[in-house]
N, C-alpha and C positions, 0 to 999 in steps of 0.2 A: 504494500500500500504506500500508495505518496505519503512522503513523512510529514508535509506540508497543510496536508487537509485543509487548507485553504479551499481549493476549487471544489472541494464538495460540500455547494451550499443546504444539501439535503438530510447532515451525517447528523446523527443522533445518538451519542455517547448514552452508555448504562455500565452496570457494576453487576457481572453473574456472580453469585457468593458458591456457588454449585462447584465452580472453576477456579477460584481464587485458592493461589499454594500447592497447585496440583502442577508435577513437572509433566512437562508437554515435547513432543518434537514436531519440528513444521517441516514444510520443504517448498520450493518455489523457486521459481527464476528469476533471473535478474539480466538486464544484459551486460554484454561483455565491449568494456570499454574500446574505441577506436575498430569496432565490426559490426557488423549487422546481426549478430546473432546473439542468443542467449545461452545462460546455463544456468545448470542446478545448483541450487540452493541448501541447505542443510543448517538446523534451530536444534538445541536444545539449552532449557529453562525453564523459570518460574513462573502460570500463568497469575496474571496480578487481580485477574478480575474483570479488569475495564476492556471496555468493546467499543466498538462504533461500529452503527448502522449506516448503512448508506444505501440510494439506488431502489428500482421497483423491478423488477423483485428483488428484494433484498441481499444483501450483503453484508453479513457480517465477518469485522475483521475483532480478532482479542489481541491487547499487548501480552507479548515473552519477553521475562525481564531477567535480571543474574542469569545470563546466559556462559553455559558449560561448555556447548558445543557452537560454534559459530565459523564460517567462512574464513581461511586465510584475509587478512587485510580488514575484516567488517570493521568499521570503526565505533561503530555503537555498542552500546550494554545491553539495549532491546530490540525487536522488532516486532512489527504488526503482520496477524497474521490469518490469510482468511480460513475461516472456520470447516472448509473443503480442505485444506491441506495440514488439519490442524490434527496429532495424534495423542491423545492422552494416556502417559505410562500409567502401569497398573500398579496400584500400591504396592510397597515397599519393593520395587524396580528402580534400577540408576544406581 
């Protein structure tokens, strides 16, 4: 998800308590800088809870935060991620 949220005037932030503290892995692509193409993606972290809705039909995205497993180079600590790509570990796994 744009990290910007900005352009989506439609998004609708909530808090799943369901999901909040439960380690997650996502996956998803990204492109690949100075080419036309993409690649795989690979999350693992703490989901925090928080969502945004966006879009008809819906889209929802949840933040991954204290990230374990993250991309060579990712510079961030979280990432948003949409709820199709989103894996929740089964307790006490990790």
């Amino acid at each position: 998800m744009n990290q910007s949220k900005g352009e989506a005037s439609d998004a609708r932030p909530g808090f799943d308590t369901s999901v909040a503290g439960k380690q997650a892995e996502c996956d998803g692509g990204h492109a690949i800088p100075g080419t036309r193409y993409a690649g795989r993606q690979e999350f693992t972290g703490t989901l925090t809870g928080e969502y945004v809705d966006h879009g008809e039909p819906v889209w929802r995205w949840y933040l991954l935060a204290r990230l374990t497993r993250k991309p060579e180079g990712y510079p961030g600590d979280s990432v948003w991620c949409e709820s199709g790509n989103l894996f929740i570990l089964e307790e006490g796994s990790g």
